[in-house]
N, C-alpha and C positions, 0 to 999 in steps of 0.2 A: 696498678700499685707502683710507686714510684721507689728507687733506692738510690744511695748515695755513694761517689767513691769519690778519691782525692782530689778528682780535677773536674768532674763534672754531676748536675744531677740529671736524668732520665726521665723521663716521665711520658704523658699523653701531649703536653704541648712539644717538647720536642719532640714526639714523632710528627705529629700534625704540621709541623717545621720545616721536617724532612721530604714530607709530602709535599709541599708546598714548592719546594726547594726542585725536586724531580718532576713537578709537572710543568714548571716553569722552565725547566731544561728541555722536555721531553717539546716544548710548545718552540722554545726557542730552535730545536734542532730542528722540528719540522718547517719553521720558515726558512734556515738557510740550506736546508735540501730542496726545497720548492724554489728559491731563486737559481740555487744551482742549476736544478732542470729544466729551467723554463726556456721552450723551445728547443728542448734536448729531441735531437731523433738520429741516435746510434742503430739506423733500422738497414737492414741488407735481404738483397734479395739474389736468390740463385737463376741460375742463366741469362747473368747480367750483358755477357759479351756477345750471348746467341740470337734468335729469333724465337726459341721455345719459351713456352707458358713460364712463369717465375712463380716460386714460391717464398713468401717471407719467412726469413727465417728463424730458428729457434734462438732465443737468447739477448735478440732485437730487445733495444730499449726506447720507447718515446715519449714523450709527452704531449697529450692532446687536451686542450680545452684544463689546463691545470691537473690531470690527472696523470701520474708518472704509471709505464705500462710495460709489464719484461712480457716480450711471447717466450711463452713454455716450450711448443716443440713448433714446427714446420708448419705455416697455414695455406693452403692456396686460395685463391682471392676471386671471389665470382662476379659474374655482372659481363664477363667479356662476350656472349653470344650477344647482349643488349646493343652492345657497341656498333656504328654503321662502317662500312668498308671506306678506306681510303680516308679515316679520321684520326685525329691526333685522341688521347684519351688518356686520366691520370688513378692513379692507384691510390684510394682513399684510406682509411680508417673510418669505419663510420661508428659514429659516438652511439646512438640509438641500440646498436643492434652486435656494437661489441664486434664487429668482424670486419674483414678486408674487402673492398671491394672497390671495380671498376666505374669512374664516369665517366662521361662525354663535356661535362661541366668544366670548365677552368676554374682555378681557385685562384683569391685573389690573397695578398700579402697581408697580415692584422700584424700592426705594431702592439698590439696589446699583449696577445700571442703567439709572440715573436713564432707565426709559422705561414703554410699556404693554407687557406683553408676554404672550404664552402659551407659557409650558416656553424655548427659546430664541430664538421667533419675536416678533419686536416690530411691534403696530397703529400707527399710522398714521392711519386715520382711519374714521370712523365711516359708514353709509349705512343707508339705508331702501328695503327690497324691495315692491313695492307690491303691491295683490291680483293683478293683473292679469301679477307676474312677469315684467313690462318695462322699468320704470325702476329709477333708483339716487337715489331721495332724500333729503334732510335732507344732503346731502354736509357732514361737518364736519370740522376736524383735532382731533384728542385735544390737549389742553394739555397741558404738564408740571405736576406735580400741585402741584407749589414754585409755580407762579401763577392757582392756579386761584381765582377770589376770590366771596364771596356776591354776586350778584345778584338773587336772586331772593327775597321773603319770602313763604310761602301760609300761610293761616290754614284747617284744618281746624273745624268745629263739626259735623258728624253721623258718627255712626259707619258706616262703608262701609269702603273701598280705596284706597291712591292708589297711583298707575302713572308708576315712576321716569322724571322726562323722559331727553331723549336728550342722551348725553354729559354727565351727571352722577351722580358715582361717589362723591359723598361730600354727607352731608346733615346737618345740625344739627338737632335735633326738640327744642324745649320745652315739655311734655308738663305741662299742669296737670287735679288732679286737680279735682272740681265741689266746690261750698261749701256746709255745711249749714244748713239751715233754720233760722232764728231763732227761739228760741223763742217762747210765745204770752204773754199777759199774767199768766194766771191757769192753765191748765189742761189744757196741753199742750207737750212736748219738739218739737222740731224734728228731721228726719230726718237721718242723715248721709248725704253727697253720694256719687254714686258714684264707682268707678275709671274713669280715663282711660288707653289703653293702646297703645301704638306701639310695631310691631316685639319684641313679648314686652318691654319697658319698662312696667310700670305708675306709676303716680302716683295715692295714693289718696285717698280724698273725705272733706271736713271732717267733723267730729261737729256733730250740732244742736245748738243752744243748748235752754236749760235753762226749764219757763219760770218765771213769776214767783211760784207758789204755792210752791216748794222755793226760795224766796230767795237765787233767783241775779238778782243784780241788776247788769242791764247797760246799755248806752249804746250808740242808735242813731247808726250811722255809713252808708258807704255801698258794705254789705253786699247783694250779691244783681243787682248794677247791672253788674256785670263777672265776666267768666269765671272759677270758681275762689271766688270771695269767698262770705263766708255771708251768711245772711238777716237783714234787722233784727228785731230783735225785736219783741213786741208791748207794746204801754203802756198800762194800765189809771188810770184816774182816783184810785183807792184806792193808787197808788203802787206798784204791782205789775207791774212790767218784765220782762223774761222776758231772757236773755242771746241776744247774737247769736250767729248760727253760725260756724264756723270754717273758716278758707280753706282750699281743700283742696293736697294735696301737690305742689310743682313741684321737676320733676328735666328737667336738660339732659342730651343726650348726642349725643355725633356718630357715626354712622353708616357702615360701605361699604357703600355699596349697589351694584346693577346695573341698567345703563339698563334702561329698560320692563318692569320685574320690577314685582310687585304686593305691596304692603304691607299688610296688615289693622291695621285699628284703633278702636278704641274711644272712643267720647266720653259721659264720665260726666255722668248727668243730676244736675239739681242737686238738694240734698235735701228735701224736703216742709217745708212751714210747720207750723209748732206751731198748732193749732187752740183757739180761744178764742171768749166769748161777748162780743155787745154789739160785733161788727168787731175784736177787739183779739188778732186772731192773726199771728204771726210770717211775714217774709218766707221764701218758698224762697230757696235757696241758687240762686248762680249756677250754668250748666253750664262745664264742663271745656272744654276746647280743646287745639287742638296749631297751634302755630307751629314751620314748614318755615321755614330758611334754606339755601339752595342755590347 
């Protein structure tokens, strides 16, 4: 039953109005608290500095898989006897089963879900199981990948392996191929340099210079001094220069990688000096390198 006063009338459409009015609010707030949290993970864990077992703690706030989650009290997280000795291993959420738990799994970055996650289970943070199958070390928290920044820069020069550090999932490699030999003054070519090679990425190695009896006449610089660069040439008295060698190939490229996984790679040796009489043979080319930013 509807009544009248001086400024408005009441009735069943305006409440249904009203209604209207509050579900559309009630709808609207819940999208910009769902963008708010999206990839929210205000989550902490106790004996962050030690080696002792962690528990997540109460009052954590995260968001998994679009669902926002406060932990009520203290949980401890199981799965760590599953884990093998001397392994890296990450502290999950796992969507299924509502509770915390340890894998051996890496997770990989979802832009969608701005998080780490495996299938719909989202990491948290990373740990180190030691030989001995009793501690939880390296305790670290995953970063969002939006701030993950270079800190680190290493300089490979021999060909071996390198062994992903921990909690780093993306790496920049600039990979120079070695520089060829300089030619000699009179009587010999300089060698081309070899490949240099990361992660199936090669960069290949200068060609040698020329030497001076095929009247390639060239000018020493400061070829052979630095990674990559060619050899100087050789300089005979009768004006018979041999040309320097050429820098060998440099390619950038960034990387995903997986903590503690093992990279092979190659460091091209640099190329042979053009051999001449009277001392007047061509410098070897520099060797190759790889510059890590992490």
């Amino acid at each position: 039953m509807a009544f009248s006063s001086s400024t408005v009338t009441i009735g069943y459409s305006t409440k249904k109005s009203d209604y209207d009015r509050l579900l559309d609010n009630t709808i609207y707030l819940k999208t910009e608290l769902a963008k708010a949290s999206k990839g929210k993970a205000d989550i902490t864990i106790s004996e962050y500095a030690t080696t002792a077992a962690p528990d997540v703690k109460a009052k954590s706030v995260f968001e998994n898989n679009g669902t926002l989650t406060e932990v009520s009290t203290d949980v401890t997280p199981t799965g760590y006897s599953g884990i093998s000795v001397s392994t890296n291993f990450y502290l999950y959420y796992d969507e299924s089963t509502a509770a915390f738990i340890y894998s051996e799994t890496a997770p990989t970055w979802s832009d969608a879900l701005q998080g780490w996650y495996n299938s719909n289970d989202r990491a948290f943070f990373s740990m180190y199981k030691d030989s001995g199958g009793t501690l939880y070390q390296l305790k670290t928290k995953l970063q969002d990948q939006n701030n993950i920044k270079i800190g680190n820069i290493e300089t490979l020069d021999s060909s071996a392996s390198w062994t992903v550090p921990i909690n780093v999932y993306r790496v920049k490699a600039t990979i120079i191929g070695a520089g060829g030999g300089g030619g000699a003054s009179n009587s010999g070519d300089g060698g081309t340099g070899g490949t240099t090679t990361f992660n199936s990425i090669s960069s290949t190695g200068g060609t040698g210079g020329k030497d001076g009896d095929s009247n390639h006449i060239g000018s020493a610089g400061t070829s052979g001094f630095a990674s990559g660069n060619g050899g100087q040439p050789g300089i005979y008295a009768n004006d018979l220069t041999g040309s320097s060698g050429n820098g060998g190939q440099i390619k950038v490229q960034i990387f995903s990688v997986t903590p503690s996984s093992s990279i092979a790679y190659t460091i091209g040796a640099g190329g042979s000096a053009g051999s001449g009489y009277a001392g007047k043979a061509g410098g070897a080319g520099g060797a190759g390198q790889i510059i890590l930013e992490y």
